[in-house]
C-alpha positions in Angstrom: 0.0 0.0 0.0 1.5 3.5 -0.9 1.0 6.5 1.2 -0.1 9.6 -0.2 0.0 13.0 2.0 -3.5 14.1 2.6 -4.6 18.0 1.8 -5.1 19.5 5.2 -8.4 19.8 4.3 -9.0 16.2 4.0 -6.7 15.7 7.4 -9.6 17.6 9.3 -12.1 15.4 7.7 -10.5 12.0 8.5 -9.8 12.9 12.4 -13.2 14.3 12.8 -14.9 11.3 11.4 -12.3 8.9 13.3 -13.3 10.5 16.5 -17.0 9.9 16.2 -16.8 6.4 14.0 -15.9 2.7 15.3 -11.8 2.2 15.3 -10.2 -0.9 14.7 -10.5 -0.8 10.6 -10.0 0.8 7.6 -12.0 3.3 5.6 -12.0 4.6 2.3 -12.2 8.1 1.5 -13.6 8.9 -1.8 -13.5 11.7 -3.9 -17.1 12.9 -2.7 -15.7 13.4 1.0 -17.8 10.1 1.9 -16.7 7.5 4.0 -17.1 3.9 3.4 -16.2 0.7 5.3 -13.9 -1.7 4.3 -14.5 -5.4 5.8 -11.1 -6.1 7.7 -9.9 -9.6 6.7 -10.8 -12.8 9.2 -8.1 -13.6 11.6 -5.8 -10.5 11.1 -4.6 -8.5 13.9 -3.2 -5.3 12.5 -6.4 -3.2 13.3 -6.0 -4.7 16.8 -6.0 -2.3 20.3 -8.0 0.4 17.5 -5.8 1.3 14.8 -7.7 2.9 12.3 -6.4 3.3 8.7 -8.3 5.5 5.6 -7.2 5.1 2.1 -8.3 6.8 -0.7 -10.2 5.4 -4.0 -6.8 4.1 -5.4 -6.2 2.2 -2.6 -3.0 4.3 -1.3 -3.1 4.6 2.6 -3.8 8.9 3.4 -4.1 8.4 7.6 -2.7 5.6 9.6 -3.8 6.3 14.0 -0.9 3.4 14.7 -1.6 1.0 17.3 -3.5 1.4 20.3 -6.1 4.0 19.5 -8.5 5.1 21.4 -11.2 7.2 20.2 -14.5 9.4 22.0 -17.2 6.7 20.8 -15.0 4.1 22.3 -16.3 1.7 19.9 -14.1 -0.8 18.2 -15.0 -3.1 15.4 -13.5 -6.8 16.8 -12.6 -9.5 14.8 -12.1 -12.9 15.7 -8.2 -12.9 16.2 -9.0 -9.7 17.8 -11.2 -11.6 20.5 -9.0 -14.5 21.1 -6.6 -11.9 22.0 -8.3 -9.8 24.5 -9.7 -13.1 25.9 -6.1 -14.9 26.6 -4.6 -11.1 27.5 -7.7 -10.8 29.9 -7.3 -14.0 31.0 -3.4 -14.2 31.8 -3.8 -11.3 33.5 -6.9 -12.0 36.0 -4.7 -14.7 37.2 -1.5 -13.4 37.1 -3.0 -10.2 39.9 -4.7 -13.5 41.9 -1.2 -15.0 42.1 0.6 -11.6 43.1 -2.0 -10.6 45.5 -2.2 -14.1 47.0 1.9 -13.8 47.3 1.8 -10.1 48.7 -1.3 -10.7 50.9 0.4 -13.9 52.5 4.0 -11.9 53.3 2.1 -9.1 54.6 0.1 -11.4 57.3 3.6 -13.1 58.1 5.2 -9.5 58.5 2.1 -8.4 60.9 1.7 -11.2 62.7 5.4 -11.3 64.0 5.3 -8.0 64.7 2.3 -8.3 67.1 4.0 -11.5 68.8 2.3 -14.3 66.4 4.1 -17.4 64.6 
């Protein structure tokens, strides 16, 4: 995909329609000034934390947000990869905290319990 600079006029458009549109996909600008989605492939993960990318009718990318964007609707279009993802990162992490606060909470008891003349 080729990049092309974007007029600043057509920069305004594309960051006010990002900030009140679903991230986590591409759109096409075309010559009218009218938006249009473009179905993200199954299974890929580059749109993934809500990178949003706009091309224009030729295909060549005009805005790229990068990874992990966050946007005022706080909607993001999910794919399945995209899922899986949040799921296992979700997941790892719920138990990774219960480990860590099972491990901190038992030191501290051992640390207070001493100090107050216990085992």
């Amino acid at each position: 995909m080729n990049f092309r600079h974007p007029s600043p006029e057509q920069t305004e458009i594309i960051k006010n329609f990002i900030r009140k549109h679903p991230s986590g996909q591409t759109y096409r600008l075309d010559e009218k000034g009218n938006f249009i989605d473009v179905p993200k492939e199954n299974w890929t993960l580059k749109y993934y934390c809500g990178r949003v990318i706009v091309v224009d009718d030729h295909g060549n990318e005009l805005y790229n947000t990068g990874c992990c964007y966050c946007n005022a609707s706080s909607q993001t279009n999910l794919n399945s990869a995209e899922i899986l993802v949040n799921k296992c990162v979700y997941g790892f992490g719920k138990i990774a905290l219960k480990i860590i606060s099972a491990l901190l909470g038992h030191e501290d008891r051992n640390r207070s319990s001493k100090r107050y003349g216990g085992k």
